[in-house]
N, C-alpha and C positions, 0 to 999 in steps of 0.2 A: 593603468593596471595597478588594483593594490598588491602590496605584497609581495611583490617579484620574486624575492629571492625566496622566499616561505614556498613561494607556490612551487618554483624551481626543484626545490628540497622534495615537495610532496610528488612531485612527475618522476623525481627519479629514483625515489622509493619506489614507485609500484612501475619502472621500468618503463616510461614515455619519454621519448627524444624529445627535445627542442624541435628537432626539423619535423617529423613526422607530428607535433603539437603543429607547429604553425601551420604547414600545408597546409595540413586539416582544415584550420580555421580559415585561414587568412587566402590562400590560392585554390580552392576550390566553394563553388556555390553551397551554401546552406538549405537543408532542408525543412520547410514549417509543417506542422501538425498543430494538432488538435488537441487542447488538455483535458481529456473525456472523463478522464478518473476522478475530476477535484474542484475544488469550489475555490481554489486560491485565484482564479484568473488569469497565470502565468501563465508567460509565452515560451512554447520550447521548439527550440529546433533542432535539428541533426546535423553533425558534420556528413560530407557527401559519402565517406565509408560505413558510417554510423558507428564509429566506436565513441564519441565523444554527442553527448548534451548540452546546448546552451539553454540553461532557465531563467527568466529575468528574475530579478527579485526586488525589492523596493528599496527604500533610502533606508528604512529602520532597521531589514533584513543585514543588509550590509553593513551596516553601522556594529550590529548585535555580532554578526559575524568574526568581524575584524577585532572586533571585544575578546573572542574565544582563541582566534587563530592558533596561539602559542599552547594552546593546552590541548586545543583540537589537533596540531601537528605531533606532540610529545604522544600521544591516542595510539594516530598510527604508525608511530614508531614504534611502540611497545608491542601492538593489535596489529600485526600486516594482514591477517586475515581478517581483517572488519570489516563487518556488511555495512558500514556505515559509507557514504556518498564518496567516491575519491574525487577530492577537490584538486582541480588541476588548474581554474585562474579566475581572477575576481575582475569585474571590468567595470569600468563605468565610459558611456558614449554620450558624448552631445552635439547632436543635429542642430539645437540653435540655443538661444541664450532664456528662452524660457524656462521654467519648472517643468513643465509637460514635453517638453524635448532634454531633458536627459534622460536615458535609461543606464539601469544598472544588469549585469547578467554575472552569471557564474556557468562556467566550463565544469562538464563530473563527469563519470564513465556512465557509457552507457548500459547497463546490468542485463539487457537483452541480446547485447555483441556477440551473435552466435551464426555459425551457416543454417541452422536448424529453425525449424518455425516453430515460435510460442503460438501455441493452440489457445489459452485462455490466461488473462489475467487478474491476480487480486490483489485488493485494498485492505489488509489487515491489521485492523487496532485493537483486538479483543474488546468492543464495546458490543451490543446489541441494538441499541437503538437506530432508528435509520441506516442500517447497514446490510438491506436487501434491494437485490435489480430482480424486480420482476421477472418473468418468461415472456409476458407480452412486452419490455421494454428492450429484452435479449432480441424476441423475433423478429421488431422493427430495427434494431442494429444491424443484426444480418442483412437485412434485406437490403440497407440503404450503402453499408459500407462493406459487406460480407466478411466483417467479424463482429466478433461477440463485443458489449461494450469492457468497462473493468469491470467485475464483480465486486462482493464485498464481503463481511466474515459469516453472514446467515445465507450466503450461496454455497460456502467452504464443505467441499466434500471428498476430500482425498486424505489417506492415510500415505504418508512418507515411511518408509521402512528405508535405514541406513544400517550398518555395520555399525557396533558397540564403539568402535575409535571415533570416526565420522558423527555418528548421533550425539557423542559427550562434548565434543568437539564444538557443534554448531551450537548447542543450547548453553555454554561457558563462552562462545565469541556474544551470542546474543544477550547475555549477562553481564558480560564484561558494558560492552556498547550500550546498554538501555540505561549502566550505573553510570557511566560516562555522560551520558543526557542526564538523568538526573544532579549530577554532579551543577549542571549548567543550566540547570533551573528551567530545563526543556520539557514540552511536553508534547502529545496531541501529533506523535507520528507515529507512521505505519509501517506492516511489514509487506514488503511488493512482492509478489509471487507471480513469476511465469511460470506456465506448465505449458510443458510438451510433451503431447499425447502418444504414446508409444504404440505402433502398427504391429500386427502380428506379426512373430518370424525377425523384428527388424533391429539391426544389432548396431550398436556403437564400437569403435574403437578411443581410450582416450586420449585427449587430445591436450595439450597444454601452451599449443604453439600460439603466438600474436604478436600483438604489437605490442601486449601489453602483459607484464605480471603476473599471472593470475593465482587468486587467491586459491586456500584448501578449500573450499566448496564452488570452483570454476572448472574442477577436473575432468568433466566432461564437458567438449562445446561448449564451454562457457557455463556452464550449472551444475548441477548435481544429482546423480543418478540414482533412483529408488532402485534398493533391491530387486524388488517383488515383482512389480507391475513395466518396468522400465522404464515409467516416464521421467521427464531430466526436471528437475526444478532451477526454477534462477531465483538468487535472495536477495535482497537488499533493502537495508531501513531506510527511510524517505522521508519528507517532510520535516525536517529536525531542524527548522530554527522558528519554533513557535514556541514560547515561554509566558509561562501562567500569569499575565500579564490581566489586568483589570477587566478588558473583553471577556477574556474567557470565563473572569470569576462571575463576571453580569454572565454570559450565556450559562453557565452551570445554576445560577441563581433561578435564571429566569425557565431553563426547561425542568431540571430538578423539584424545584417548590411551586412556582407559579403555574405552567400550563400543566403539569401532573396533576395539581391538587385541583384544582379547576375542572379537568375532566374527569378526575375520579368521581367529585362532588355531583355531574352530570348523570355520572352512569347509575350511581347509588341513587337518584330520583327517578331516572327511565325506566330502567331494567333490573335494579334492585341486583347490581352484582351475579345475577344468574350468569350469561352470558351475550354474547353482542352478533348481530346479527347482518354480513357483508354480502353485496353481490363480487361473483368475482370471475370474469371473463376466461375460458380456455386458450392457452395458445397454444393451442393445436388448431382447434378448428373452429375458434372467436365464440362458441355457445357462452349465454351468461344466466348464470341462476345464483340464487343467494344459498348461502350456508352458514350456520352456528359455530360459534366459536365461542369456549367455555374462558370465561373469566378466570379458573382458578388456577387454570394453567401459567398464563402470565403471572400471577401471583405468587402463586407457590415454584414454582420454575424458571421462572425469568427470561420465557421464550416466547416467542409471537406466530410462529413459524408454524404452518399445519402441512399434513397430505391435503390433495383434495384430489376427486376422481372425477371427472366430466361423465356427465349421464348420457351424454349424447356419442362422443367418438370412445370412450372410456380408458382415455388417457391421465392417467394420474402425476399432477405436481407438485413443487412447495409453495405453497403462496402465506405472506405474511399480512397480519390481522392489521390495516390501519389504524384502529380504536386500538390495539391494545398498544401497538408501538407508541402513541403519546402519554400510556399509562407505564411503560419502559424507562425507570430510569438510568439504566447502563448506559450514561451519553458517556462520547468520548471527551468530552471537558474534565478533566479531574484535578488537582492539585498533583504535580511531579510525582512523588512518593508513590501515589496511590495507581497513578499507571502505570509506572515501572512496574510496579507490582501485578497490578491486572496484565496486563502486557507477557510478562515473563510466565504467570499461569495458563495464560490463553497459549501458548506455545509450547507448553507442556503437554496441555488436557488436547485442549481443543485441536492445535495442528496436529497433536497427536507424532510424534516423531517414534516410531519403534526402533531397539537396538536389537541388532541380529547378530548370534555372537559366529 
């Protein structure tokens, strides 16, 4: 275990026992899932109540970690409401005396700790590039696991309405915690949103009882409840130990100037920038026909994203332009600064938070 006493400190900040930690872990089976949302490879599993996540992390993860701890602990001292990951224990295991048999994990809350079903989930980094799940990739989810997979910010279509306290509230913790990544030369994570979809007629009471602390946006079942519509939202930032490290600056190089300029150079010889022309499958009812998609839109708007109507069941979707998404340069690789910044916009504009006074 690194850190003991650090971690100790951070468990009983946010109100986790010893006994009710170890149980958890240690006298009850683990449950394994499936990392659907992410391209890191990590392995996550559930303690058998699921308030607690173990993630594996790598040697560098942990290493960069253990770098932060003390400023990362001073955070949630200051932030008890931070959507940011509550670290509850740092571990490393060794099955044998190889490289490939140790692993490393880290213990956090699980941000979905609720009696209540999340209906849908998202991956939110305010970039645009690659950050749509198809409908045909939605309706084979369904089918195979009967839910939706994670989404991502060009699927994002809900308006939050909170109370004027509440709405200043979340967008001043998410500022505080994005300066705080910046601070630590972080970049390249997301904001996680569970929604749960709210039934006609169907009422909450709230709730603040558990095992555990809960923060000023867990006040209902664990999330936070829209005015308007009733659905409960769950928040929490994710992904936050990736720092703009040499990789990311080669991937920002290499999609930013190289494959954009490349394929702009393409289209400007095909189709002379008019517009680009995809087939694109219904999922509703699999018919497939091609449809035009103007160039100038991605241009001058920065969006990929179209209606389209099926001529056949006349179901109308959003489907995003392949050709223009490589012509998109809103990747999420940026240097620190600039995605705090983008980041902290997109949660403005984009999540759209309304204050109801």
């Amino acid at each position: 275990s690194y850190a003991p006493l650090v971690m100790k400190r951070l468990r009983t900040l946010f109100g986790v026992s010893d006994d009710s930690f170890c149980e958890n872990l240690f006298s009850s089976k683990l449950e394994v899932t499936n990392n659907e949302g992410g391209a890191s490879g990590s392995i996550f599993l559930f303690s058998s109540d699921r308030h607690f996540v173990i993630k594996s992390l790598t040697k560098d993860e942990v290493s960069f970690l253990r770098s932060i701890l003390e400023e990362w602990y001073n955070h949630c001292v200051t932030y008890v409401n931070t959507l940011l990951p509550r670290i509850y224990g740092l571990f490393k295991i060794a099955v044998g005396t190889r490289t490939q048999d140790i692993y490393y994990f880290m213990v956090v809350n699980n941000v979905f700790d609720s009696p209540i079903s999340v209906d849908e989930i998202y991956d939110l980094k305010g970039s645009t590039s690659n950050r749509f799940v198809e409908p045909v990739k939605q309706k084979e989810a369904l089918r195979k696991s009967g839910k939706l997979p994670t989404l991502k910010d060009l699927n994002w279509k809900y308006r939050i309405h909170l109370n004027a306290g509440v709405a200043s509230e979340l967008c001043q913790q998410i500022k505080f915690d994005t300066l705080f990544l910046l601070s630590m030369h972080i970049m390249d994570y997301s904001l996680l949103v569970g929604v749960h979809i709210a039934k006609p007629g169907q009422t909450y009471t709230p709730s603040n009882s558990g095992y555990t602390r809960r923060s000023r946006f867990q006040d209902y079942y664990g999330g936070t409840r829209c005015s308007v519509t009733g659905n409960i939202y769950f928040l929490n930032i994710i992904d936050v130990l990736q720092t703009y490290n040499y990789k990311k600056k080669l991937e920002r190089f290499m999609k930013a100037k190289v494959l954009t300029t490349v394929t702009s150079y393409m289209l400007k010889k095909d189709i002379q920038q008019e517009y680009v022309q995809e087939e694109v499958q219904c999922s509703n009812c699999g018919h497939k026909e091609k449809f035009r998609f103007p160039l100038s839109n991605q241009v001058h708007g920065n969006r990929c994203a179209f209606h389209v109507s099926c001529r056949r069941c006349n179901i109308s979707s959003e489907y995003v332009s392949h050709v223009l998404q490589k012509l998109d340069q809103n990747i999420s690789s940026l240097e620190p600064e600039a995605y705090q910044k983008r980041f902290l916009s997109f949660i403005k504009a984009k999540l759209r938070v309304f204050k109801l006074q």
